[in-house]
C-alpha positions in Angstrom: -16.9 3.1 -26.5 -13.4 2.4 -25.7 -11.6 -0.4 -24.1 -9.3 0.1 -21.4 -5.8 -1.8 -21.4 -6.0 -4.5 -18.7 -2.1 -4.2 -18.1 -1.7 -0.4 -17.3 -5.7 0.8 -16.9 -4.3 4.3 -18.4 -4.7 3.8 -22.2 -7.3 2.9 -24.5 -6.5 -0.8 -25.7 -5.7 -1.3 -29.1 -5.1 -5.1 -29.4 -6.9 -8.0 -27.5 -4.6 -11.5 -26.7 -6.6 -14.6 -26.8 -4.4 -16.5 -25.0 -4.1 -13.9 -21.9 -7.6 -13.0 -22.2 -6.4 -9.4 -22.0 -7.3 -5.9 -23.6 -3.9 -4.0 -24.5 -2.4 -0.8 -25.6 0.2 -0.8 -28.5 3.1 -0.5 -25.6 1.8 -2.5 -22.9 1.3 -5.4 -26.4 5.0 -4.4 -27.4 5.9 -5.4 -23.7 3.9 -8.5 -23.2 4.8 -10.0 -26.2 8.0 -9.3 -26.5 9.0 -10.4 -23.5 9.9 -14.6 -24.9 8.9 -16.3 -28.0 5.9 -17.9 -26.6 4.2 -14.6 -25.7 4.9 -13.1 -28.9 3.2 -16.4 -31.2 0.1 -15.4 -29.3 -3.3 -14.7 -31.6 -4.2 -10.9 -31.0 -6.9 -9.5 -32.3 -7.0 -5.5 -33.4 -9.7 -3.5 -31.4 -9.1 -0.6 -33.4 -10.6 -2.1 -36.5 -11.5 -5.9 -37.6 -8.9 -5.8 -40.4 -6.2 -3.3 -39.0 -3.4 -5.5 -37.8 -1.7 -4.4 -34.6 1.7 -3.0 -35.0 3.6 -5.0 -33.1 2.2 -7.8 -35.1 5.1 -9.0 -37.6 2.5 -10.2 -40.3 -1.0 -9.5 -41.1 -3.4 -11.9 -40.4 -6.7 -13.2 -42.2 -9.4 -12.2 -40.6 -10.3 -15.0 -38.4 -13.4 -17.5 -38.8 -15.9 -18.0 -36.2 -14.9 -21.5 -34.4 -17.8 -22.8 -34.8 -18.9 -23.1 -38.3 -15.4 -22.2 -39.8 -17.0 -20.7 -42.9 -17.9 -17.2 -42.0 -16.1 -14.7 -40.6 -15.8 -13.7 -36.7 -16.9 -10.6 -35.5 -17.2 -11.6 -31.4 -15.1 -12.6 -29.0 -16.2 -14.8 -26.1 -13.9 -14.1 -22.9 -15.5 -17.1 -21.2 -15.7 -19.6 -24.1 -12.3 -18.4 -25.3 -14.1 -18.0 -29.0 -14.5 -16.1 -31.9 -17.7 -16.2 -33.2 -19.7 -15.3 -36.7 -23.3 -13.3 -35.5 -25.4 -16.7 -36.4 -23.2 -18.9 -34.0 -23.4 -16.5 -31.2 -27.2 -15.9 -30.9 -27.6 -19.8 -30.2 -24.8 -20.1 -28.2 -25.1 -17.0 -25.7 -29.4 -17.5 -25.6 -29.3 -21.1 -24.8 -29.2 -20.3 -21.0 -28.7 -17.4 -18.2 -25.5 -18.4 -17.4 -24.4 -18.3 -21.6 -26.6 -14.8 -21.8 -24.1 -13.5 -18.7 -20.9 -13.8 -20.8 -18.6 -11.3 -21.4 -18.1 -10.8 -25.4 -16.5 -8.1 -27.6 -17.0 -6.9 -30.8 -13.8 -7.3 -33.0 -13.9 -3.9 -33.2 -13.7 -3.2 -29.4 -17.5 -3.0 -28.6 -18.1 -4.5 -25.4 -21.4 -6.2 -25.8 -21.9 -8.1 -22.4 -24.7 -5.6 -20.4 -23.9 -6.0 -17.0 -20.6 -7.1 -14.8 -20.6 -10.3 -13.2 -20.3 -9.3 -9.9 -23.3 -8.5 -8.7 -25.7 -11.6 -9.9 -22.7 -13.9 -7.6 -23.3 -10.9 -4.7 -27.1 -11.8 -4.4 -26.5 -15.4 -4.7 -24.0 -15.1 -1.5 -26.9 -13.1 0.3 -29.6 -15.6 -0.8 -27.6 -18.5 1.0 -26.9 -16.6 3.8 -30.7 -16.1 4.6 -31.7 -19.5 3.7 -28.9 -20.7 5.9 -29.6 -18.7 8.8 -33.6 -19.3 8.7 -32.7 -23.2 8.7 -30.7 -22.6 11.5 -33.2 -21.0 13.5 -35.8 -23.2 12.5 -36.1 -26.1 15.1 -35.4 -29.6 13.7 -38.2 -31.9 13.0 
């Protein structure tokens, strides 16, 4: 399964940026973060494989440790915690509730992992409301 870029939507992403929380292809990447010198310290990640090094990247990086126990290597990326995490730090951390089990992670090789978009659990919520709402309202008052 392929990642899309999040810049242009046409190619398959090849690097994701932590700091931008974004999927991209080698020339939307080349763009980005060459643009100032800010954009270009960024961490990015390789989605084409964990060790492969983007090519815009001017060194090659370690493979990074999970952030949470800093001993073994990461293999997932939370978008919502901002995190790389090692397989034994994420099953306590993404099972510990259903908001945590609703997070969007990746696979340091460009697997998405979370199962469903967020959209739709925050569409029934609105709908819930609205009933609730509207049966209170025609409920008399006591």
């Amino acid at each position: 399964m392929k990642v899309q870029c999040d810049v242009c939507a046409a190619e398959a992403a090849s690097v994701f940026c932590c700091a931008d929380e974004a999927a991209l292809c080698e020339a939307c990447d080349r763009r980005v973060h060459r643009a100032n010198k800010l954009a270009g310290k960024h961490r990015r990640l390789s989605l084409l494989s964990p060790a492969a090094p983007s090519s815009s990247a001017q060194q090659t990086p370690p493979p990074p440790l999970c952030d949470i126990c800093q001993e073994k290597r990461g293999l997932l990326f939370c978008k919502e915690d901002r995190a790389i995490l090692c397989p034994d730090c994420d099953v306590p951390v993404h099972t510990a509730s259903e908001l945590a089990m609703r997070h969007t992670r990746f696979l340091l090789t460009g697997v998405r992992l979370s199962g469903s978009p967020q959209s739709p659990p925050r569409a029934r919520r609105r709908r819930r409301r609205t009933r609730t709402t509207a049966a209170a309202a025609a409920s008399p008052s006591t």
